[in-house]
DOTORBA-943359 format. One record per residue (C-alpha): x, z, y; residue in three letters. Coordinates in nm, 2 decimals. Layout:
<nodes>
<node u="X" w="Z" v="Y" residu="ALA"/>
...
</nodes>
This chain:
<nodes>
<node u="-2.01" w="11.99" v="-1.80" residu="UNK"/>
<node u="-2.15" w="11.65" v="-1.94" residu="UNK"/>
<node u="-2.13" w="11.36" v="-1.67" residu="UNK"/>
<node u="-2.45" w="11.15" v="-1.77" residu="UNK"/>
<node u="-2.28" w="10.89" v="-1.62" residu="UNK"/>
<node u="-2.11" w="10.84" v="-1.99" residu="UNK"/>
<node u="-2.47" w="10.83" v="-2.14" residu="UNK"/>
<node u="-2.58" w="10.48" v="-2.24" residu="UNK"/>
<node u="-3.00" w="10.52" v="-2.21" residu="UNK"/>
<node u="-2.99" w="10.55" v="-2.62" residu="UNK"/>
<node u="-2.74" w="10.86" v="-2.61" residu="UNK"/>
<node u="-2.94" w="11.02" v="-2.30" residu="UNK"/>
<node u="-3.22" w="11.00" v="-2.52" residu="UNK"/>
<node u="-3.11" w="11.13" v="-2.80" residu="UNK"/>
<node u="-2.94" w="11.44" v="-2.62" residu="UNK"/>
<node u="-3.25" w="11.54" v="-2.42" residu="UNK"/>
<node u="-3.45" w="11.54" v="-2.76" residu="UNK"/>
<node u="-3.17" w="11.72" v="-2.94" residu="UNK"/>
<node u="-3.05" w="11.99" v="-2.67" residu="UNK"/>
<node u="-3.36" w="12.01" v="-2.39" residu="UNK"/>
<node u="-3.66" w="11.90" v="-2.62" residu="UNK"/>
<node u="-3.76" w="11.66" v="-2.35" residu="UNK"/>
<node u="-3.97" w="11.36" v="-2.47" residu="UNK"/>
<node u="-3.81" w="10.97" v="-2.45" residu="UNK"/>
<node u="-4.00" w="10.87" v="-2.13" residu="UNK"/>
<node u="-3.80" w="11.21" v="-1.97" residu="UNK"/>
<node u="-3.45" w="11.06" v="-2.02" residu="UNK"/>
<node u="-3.55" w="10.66" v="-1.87" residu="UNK"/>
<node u="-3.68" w="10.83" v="-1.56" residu="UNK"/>
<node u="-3.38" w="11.04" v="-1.55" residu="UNK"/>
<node u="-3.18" w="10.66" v="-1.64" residu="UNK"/>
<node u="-3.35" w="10.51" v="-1.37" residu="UNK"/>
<node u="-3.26" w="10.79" v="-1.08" residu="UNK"/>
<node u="-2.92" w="10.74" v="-1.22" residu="UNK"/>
<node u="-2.87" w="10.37" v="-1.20" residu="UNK"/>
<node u="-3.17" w="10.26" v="-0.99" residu="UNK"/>
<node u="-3.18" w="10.49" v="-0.72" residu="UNK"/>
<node u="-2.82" w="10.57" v="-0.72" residu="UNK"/>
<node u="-2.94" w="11.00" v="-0.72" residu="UNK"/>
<node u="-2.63" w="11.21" v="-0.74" residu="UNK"/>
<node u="-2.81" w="11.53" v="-0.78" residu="UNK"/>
<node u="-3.10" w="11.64" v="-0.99" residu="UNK"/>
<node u="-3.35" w="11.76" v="-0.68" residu="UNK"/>
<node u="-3.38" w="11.41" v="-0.58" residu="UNK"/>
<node u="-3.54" w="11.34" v="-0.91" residu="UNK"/>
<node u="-3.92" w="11.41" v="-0.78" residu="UNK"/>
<node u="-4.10" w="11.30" v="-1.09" residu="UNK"/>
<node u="-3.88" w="11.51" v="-1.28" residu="UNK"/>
<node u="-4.10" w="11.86" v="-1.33" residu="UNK"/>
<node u="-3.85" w="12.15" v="-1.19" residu="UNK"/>
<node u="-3.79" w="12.37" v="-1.49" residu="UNK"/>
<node u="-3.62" w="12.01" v="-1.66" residu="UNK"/>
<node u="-3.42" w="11.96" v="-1.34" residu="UNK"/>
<node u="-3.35" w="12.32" v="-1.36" residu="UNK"/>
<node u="-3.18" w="12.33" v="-1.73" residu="UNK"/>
<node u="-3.02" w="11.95" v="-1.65" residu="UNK"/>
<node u="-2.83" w="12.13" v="-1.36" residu="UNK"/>
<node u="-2.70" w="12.41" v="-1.60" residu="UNK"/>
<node u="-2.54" w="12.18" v="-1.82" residu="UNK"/>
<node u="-2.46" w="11.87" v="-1.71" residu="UNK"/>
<node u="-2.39" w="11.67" v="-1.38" residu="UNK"/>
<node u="-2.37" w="11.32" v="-1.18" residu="UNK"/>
<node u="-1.98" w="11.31" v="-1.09" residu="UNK"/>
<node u="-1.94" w="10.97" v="-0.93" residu="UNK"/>
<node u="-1.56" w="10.81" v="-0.83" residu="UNK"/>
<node u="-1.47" w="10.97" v="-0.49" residu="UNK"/>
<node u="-1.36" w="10.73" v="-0.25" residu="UNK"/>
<node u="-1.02" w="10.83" v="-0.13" residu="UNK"/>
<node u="-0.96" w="10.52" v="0.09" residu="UNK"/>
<node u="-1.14" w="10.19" v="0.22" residu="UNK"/>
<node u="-0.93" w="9.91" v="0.35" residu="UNK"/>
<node u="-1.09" w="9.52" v="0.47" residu="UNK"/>
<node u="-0.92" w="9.24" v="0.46" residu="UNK"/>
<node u="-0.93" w="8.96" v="0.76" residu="UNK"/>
<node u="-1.13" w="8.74" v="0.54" residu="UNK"/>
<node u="-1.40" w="9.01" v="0.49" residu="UNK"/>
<node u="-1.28" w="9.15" v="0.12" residu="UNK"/>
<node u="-1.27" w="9.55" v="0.06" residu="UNK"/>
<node u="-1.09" w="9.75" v="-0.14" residu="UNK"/>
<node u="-1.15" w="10.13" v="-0.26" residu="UNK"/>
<node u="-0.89" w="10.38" v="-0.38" residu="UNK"/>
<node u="-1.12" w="10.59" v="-0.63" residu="UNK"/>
<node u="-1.04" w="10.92" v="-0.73" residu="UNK"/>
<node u="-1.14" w="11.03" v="-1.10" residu="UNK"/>
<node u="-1.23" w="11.38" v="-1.22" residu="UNK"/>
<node u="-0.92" w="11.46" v="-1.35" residu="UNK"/>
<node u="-0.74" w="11.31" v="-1.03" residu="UNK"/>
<node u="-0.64" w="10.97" v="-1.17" residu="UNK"/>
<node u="-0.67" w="10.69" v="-0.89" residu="UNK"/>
<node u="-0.80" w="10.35" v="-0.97" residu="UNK"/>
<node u="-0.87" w="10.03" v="-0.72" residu="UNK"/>
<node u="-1.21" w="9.87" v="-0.73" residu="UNK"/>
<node u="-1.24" w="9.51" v="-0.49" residu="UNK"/>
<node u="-1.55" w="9.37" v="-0.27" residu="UNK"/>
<node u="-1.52" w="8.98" v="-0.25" residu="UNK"/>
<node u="-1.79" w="8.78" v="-0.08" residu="UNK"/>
<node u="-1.88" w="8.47" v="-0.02" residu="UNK"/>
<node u="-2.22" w="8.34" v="0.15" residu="UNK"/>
<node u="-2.52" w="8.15" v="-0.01" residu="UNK"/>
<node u="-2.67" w="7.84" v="0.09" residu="UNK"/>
<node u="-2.95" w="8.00" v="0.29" residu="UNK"/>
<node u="-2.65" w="8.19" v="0.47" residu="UNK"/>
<node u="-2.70" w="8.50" v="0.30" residu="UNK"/>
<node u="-2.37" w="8.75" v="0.25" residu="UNK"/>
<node u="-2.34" w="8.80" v="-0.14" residu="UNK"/>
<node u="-2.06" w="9.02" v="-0.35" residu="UNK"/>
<node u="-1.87" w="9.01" v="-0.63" residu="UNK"/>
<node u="-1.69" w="9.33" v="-0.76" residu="UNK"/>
<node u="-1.37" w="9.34" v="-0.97" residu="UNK"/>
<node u="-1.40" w="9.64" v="-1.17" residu="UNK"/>
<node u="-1.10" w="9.83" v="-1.32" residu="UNK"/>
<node u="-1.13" w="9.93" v="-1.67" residu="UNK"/>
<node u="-0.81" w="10.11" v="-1.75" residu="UNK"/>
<node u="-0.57" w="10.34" v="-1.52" residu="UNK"/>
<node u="-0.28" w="10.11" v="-1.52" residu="UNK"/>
<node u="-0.23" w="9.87" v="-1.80" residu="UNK"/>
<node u="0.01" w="9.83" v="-2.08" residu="UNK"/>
<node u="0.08" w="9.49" v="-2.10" residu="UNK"/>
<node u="0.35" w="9.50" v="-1.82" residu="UNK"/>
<node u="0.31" w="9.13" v="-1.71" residu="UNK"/>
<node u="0.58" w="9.07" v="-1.50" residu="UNK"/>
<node u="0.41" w="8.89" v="-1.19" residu="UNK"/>
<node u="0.09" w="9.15" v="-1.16" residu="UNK"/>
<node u="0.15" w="9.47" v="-0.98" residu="UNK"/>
<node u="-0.07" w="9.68" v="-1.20" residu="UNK"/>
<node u="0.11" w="9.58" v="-1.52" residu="UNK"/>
<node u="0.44" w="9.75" v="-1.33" residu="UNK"/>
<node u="0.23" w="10.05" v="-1.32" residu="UNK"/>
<node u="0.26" w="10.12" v="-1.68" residu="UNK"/>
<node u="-0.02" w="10.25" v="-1.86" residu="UNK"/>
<node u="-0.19" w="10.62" v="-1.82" residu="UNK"/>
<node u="-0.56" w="10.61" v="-1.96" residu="UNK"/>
<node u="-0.87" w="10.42" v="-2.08" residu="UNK"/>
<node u="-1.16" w="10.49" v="-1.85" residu="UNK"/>
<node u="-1.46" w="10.60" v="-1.95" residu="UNK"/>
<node u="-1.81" w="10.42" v="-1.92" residu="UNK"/>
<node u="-1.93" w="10.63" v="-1.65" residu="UNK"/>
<node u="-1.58" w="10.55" v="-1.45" residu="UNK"/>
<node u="-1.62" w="10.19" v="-1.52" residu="UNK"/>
<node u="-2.01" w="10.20" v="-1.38" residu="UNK"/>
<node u="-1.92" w="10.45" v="-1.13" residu="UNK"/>
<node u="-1.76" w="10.19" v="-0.95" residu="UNK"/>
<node u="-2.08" w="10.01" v="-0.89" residu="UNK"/>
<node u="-2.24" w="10.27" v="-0.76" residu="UNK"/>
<node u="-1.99" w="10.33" v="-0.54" residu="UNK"/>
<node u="-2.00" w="9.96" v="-0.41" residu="UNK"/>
<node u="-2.38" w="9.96" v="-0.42" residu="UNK"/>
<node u="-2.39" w="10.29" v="-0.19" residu="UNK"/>
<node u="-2.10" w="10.16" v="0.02" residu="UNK"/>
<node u="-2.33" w="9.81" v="0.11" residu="UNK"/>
<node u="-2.64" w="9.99" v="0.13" residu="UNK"/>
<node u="-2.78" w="9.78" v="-0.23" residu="UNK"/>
<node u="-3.08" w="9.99" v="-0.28" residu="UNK"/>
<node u="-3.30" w="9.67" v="-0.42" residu="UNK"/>
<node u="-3.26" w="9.59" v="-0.79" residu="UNK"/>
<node u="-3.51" w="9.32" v="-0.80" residu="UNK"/>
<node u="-3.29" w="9.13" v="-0.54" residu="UNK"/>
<node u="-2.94" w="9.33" v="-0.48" residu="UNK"/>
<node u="-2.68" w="9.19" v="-0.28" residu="UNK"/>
<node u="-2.40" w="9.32" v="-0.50" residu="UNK"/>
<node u="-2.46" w="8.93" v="-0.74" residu="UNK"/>
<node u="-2.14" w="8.91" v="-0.96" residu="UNK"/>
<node u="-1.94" w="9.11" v="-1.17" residu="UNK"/>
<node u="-1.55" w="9.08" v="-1.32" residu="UNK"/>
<node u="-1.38" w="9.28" v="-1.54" residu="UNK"/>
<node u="-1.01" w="9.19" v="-1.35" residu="UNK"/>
<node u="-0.93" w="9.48" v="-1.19" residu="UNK"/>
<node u="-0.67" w="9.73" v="-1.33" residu="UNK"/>
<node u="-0.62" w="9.73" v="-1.70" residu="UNK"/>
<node u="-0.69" w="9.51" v="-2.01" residu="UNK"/>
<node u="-1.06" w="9.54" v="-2.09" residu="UNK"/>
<node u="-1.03" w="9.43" v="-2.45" residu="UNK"/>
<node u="-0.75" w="9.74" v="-2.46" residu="UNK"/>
<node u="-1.06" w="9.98" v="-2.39" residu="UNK"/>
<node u="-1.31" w="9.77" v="-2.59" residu="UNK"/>
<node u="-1.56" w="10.06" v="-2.70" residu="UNK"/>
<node u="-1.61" w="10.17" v="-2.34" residu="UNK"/>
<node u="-1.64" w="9.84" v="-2.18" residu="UNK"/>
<node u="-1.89" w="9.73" v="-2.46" residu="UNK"/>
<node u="-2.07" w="10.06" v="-2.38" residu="UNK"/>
<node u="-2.07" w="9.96" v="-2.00" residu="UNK"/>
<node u="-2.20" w="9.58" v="-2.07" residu="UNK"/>
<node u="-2.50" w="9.73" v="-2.28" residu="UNK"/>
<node u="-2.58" w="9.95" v="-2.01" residu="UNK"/>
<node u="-2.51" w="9.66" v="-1.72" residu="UNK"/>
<node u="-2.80" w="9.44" v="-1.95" residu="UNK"/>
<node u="-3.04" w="9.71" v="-1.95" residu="UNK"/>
<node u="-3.33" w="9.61" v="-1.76" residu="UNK"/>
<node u="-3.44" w="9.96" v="-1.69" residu="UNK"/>
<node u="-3.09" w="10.03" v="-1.52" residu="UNK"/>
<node u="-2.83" w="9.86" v="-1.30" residu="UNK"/>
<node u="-3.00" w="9.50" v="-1.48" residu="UNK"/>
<node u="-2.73" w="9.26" v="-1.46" residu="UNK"/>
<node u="-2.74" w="8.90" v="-1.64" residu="UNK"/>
<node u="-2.46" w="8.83" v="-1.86" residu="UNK"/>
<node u="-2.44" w="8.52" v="-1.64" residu="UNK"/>
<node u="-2.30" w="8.71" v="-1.36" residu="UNK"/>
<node u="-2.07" w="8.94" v="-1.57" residu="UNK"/>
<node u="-1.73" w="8.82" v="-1.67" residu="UNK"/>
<node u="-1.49" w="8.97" v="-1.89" residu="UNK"/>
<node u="-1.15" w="8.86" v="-1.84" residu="UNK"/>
<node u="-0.82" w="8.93" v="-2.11" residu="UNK"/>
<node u="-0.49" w="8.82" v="-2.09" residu="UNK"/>
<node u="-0.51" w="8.74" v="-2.48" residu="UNK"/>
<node u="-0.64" w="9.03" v="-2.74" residu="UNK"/>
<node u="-0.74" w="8.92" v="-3.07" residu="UNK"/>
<node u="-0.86" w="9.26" v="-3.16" residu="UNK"/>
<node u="-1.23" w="9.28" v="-3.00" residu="UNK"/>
<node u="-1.23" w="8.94" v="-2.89" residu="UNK"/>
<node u="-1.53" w="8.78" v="-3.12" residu="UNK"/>
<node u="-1.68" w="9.11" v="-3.10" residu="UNK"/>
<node u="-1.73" w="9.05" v="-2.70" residu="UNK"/>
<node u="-1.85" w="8.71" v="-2.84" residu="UNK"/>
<node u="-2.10" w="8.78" v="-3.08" residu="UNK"/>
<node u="-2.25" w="8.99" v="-2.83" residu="UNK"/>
<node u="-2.37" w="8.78" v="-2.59" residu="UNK"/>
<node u="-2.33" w="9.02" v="-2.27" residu="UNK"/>
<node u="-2.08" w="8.86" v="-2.05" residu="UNK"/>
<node u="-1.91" w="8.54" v="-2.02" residu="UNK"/>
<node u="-1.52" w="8.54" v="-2.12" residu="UNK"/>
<node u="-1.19" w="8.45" v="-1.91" residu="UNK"/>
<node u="-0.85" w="8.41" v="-2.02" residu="UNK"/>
<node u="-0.57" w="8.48" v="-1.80" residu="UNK"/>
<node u="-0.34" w="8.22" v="-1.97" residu="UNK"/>
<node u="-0.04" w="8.15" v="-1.71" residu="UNK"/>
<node u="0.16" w="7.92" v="-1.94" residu="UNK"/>
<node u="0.14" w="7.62" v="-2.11" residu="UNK"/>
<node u="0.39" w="7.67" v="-2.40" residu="UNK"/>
<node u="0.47" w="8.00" v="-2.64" residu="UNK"/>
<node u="0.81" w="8.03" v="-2.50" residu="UNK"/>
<node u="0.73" w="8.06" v="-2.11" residu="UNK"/>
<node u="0.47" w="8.26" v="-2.19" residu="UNK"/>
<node u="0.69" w="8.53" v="-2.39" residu="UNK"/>
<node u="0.90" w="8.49" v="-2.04" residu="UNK"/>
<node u="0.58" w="8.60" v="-1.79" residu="UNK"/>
<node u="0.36" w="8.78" v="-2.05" residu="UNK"/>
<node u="0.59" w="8.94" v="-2.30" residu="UNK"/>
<node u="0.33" w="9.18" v="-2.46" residu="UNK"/>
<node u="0.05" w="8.90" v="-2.45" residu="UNK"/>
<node u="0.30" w="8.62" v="-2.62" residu="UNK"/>
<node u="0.26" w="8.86" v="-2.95" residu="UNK"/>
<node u="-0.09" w="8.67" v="-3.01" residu="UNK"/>
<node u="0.13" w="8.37" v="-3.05" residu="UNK"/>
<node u="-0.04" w="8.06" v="-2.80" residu="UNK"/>
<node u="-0.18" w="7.81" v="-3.05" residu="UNK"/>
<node u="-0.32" w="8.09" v="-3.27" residu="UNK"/>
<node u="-0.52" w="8.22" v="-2.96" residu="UNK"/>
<node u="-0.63" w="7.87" v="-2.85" residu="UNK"/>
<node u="-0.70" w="7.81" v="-3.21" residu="UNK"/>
<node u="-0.97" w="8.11" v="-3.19" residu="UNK"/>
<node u="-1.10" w="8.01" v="-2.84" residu="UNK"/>
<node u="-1.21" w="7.65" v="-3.05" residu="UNK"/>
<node u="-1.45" w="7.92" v="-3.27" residu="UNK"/>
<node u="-1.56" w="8.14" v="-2.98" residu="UNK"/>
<node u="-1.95" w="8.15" v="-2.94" residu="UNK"/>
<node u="-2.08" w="8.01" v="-2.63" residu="UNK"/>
<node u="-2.44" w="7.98" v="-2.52" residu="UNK"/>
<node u="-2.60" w="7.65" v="-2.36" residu="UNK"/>
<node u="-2.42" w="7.50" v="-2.10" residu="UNK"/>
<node u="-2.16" w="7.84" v="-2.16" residu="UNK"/>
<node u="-1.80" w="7.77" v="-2.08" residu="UNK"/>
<node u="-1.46" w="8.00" v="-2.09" residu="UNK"/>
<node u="-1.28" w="8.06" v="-1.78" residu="UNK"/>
<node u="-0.89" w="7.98" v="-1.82" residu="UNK"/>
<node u="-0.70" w="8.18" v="-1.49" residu="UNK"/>
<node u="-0.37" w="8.01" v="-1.44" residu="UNK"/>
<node u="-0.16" w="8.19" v="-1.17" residu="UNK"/>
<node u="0.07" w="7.94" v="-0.99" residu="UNK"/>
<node u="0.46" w="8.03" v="-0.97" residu="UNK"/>
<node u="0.68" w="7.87" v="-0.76" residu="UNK"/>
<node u="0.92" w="7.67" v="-0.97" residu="UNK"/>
<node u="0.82" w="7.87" v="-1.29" residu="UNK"/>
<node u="0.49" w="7.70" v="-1.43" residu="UNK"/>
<node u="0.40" w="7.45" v="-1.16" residu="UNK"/>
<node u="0.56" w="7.13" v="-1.28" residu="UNK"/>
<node u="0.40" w="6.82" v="-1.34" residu="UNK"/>
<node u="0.54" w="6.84" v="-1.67" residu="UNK"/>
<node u="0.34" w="7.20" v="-1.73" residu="UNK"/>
<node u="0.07" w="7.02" v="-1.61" residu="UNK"/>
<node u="0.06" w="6.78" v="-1.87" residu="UNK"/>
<node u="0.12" w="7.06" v="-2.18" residu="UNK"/>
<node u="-0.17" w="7.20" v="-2.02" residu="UNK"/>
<node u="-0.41" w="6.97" v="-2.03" residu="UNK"/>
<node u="-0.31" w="6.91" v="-2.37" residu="UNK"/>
<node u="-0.33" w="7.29" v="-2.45" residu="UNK"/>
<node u="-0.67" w="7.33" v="-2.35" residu="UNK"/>
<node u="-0.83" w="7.02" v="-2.42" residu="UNK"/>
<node u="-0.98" w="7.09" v="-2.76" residu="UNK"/>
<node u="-1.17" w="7.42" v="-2.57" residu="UNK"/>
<node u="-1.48" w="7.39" v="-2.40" residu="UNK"/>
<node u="-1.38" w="7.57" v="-2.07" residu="UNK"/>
<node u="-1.27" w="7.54" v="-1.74" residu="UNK"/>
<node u="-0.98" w="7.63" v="-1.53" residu="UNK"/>
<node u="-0.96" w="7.88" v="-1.22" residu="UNK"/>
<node u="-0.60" w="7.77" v="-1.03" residu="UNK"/>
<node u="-0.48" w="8.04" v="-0.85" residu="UNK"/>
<node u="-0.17" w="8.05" v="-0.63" residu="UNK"/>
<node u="0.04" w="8.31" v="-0.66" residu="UNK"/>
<node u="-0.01" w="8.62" v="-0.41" residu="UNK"/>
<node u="0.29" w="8.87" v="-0.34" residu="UNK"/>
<node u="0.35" w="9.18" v="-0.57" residu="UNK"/>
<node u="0.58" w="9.44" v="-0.52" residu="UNK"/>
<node u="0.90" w="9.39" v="-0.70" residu="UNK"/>
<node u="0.81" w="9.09" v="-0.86" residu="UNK"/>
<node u="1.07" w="8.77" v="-0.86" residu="UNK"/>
<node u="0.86" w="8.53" v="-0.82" residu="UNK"/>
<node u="0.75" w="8.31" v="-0.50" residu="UNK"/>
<node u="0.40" w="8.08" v="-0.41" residu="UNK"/>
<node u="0.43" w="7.74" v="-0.47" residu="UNK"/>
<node u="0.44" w="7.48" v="-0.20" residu="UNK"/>
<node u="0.04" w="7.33" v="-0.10" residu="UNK"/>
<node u="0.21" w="6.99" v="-0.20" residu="UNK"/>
<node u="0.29" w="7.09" v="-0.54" residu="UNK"/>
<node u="-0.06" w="7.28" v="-0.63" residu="UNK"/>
<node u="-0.25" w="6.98" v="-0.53" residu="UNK"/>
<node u="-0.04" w="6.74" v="-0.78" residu="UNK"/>
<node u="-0.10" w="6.98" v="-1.03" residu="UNK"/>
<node u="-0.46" w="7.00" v="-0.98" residu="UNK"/>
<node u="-0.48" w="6.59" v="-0.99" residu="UNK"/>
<node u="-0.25" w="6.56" v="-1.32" residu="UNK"/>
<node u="-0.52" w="6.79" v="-1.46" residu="UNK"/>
<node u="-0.82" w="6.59" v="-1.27" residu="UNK"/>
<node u="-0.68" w="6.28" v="-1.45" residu="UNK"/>
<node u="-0.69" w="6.41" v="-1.78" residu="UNK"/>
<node u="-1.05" w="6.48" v="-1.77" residu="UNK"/>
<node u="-0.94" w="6.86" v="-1.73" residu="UNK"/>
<node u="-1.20" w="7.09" v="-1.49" residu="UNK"/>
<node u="-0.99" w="7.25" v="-1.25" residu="UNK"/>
<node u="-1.02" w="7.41" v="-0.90" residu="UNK"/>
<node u="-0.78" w="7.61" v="-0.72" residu="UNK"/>
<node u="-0.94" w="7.94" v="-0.60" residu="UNK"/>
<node u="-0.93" w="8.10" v="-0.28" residu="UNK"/>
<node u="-0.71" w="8.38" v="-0.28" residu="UNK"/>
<node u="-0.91" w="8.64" v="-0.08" residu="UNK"/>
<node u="-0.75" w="8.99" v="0.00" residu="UNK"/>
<node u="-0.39" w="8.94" v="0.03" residu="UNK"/>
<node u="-0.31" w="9.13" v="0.34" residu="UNK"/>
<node u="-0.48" w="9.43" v="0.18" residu="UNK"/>
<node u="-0.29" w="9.41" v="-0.13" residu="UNK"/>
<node u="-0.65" w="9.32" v="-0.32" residu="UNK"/>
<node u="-0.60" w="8.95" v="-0.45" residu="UNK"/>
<node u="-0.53" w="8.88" v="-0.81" residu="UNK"/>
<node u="-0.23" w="9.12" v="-0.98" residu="UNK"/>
<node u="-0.20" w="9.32" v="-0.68" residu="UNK"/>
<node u="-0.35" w="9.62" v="-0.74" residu="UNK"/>
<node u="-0.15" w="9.95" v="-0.78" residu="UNK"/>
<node u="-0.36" w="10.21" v="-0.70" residu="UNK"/>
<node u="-0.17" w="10.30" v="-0.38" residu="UNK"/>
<node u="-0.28" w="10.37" v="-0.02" residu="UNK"/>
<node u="-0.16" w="10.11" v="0.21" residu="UNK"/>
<node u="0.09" w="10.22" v="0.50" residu="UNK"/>
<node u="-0.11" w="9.98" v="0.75" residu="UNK"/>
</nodes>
């Protein structure tokens, strides 16, 4: 059966013309039970007359991730073990934070692969190894899930706020399905997210990556984790191939909008890229990009030889950076007792 989950509104269209000789305005009220009012059958589509719903149910269906497992962390994040039609697991992450007028917002890291191949060897994931792209109805399906699981029924002013492509797998490694998801996030008639609160993160692709640009439909981060070629072929073997100073040397041409900047992540390891002097190649690194950088101390993976470094040393590398003119925060890790904090997810129920 055909999940139209995997439909973008343009391909819905065209298949309810083609195969069901339904009119247009037929397949945007079907688009908008799907991703507006979160239906997961056809006889909750009311405006839909019954002889349509009828011959939708004969052919195709809405298969949503099942949720296998929910764990919270201490600090208020939650994770979701996801099941996939053909029984693949994937982890999707609830992070909030509260406004200014005290309201409880979300962000959602969103897997976009099953595993990933580019084996870094500080993220759990990359030890994984790499099984399967996900499709665009995966990849959304996880928002649905998160939508359901907070009780997000109000598009015009949803609590779920922000989204990141950081979860499981290398986006730009699945590039026609995650483009296919960002065209569907923008579509006002859908889910209706800003590219403003979409972020794309890679750990260094050049295939896809001015394609992502030139489209304008989410904001870019670059999980960069090294200041010099030869540490970074240490930590991120398969990512090194784009060699650095050819990668930054494209980040100088990427299109940004008004007031746009990239993200750089730099993840913190103890005594491995947390020097002073690795501060200083840094800031000379990224100077000539208009970005910022995201400091992030290291959290615990399994296997993984590598420890956090002390509070003493983040904070002197955050000021070398300050005083080089360099825009850097370090980010609270949220997450880590559930094994849902940067490069820890593995797809795995925890024992706890």
């Amino acid at each position: 059966m055909i999940n139209l989950l995997d439909m973008t509104l343009g391909e819905l269209e065209t298949w309810m013309t083609e195969e069901l000789g339904e009119p247009n305005f037929r397949a945007t009220q079907i688009w908008q039970w799907l991703w507006q009012k979160m239906a997961r059958d056809f006889d909750s589509m009311t405006n839909v007359s019954k002889s349509c719903r009828e011959r939708l149910a004969a052919v195709a269906c809405i298969a949503w991730p099942e949720v296998t497992a929910v764990e919270e962390s201490c600090d208020g994040t939650t994770k979701f073990l996801l099941r996939l039609a053909d029984g693949k697991q994937v982890e999707t992450v609830l992070i909030p934070s509260d406004s200014r007028e005290g309201a409880r917002r979300w962000t959602q890291c969103l897997s976009s692969q099953v595993g990933c191949a580019m084996a870094c060897t500080f993220c759990s994931t990359g030890q994984m190894g790499f099984e399967r792209n996900m499709t665009m109805g995966e990849i959304l399906g996880q928002v649905l899930v998160a939508r359901a699981y907070l009780g997000d029924a109000r598009p015009d002013h949803p609590v779920l706020r922000n989204l990141v492509f950081m979860g499981m797998g290398e986006p730009l490694l699945n590039l026609p399905e995650v483009m296919r998801s960002l065209h569907s996030l923008n579509n006002n008639r859908g889910l209706n997210f800003s590219p403003r609160r979409i972020t794309v993160s890679t750990c260094g692709i050049e295939k896809g990556l001015r394609e992502l640009g030139d489209s304008g439909l989410a904001y870019l981060a670059v999980s960069l984790h090294a200041p010099t070629q030869v540490l970074r072929a240490r930590i991120m073997p398969k990512a090194a191939r784009w060699p650095l100073e050819d990668m930054l040397c494209a980040l100088e041409q990427y299109p940004l909008k008004t007031r746009e900047r990239i993200t750089f992540e730099y993840l913190l390891l103890g005594g491995i890229n947390d020097g002073p002097e690795h501060a200083r190649e840094l800031a000379r690194l990224v100077s000539t990009v208009k970005g910022k950088l995201n400091l992030i101390v290291y959290n615990p993976a399994e296997g993984a030889p590598y420890t956090a470094p002390s509070e003493e040393r983040v904070l002197a590398f955050e000021q070398i950076l300050w005083k080089r003119h360099i825009t850097a925060i370090v980010r609270k890790s949220k997450g880590q007792d559930i094994k849902a904090a940067c490069g820890q997810l593995k797809a795995a129920i925890c024992p706890f």
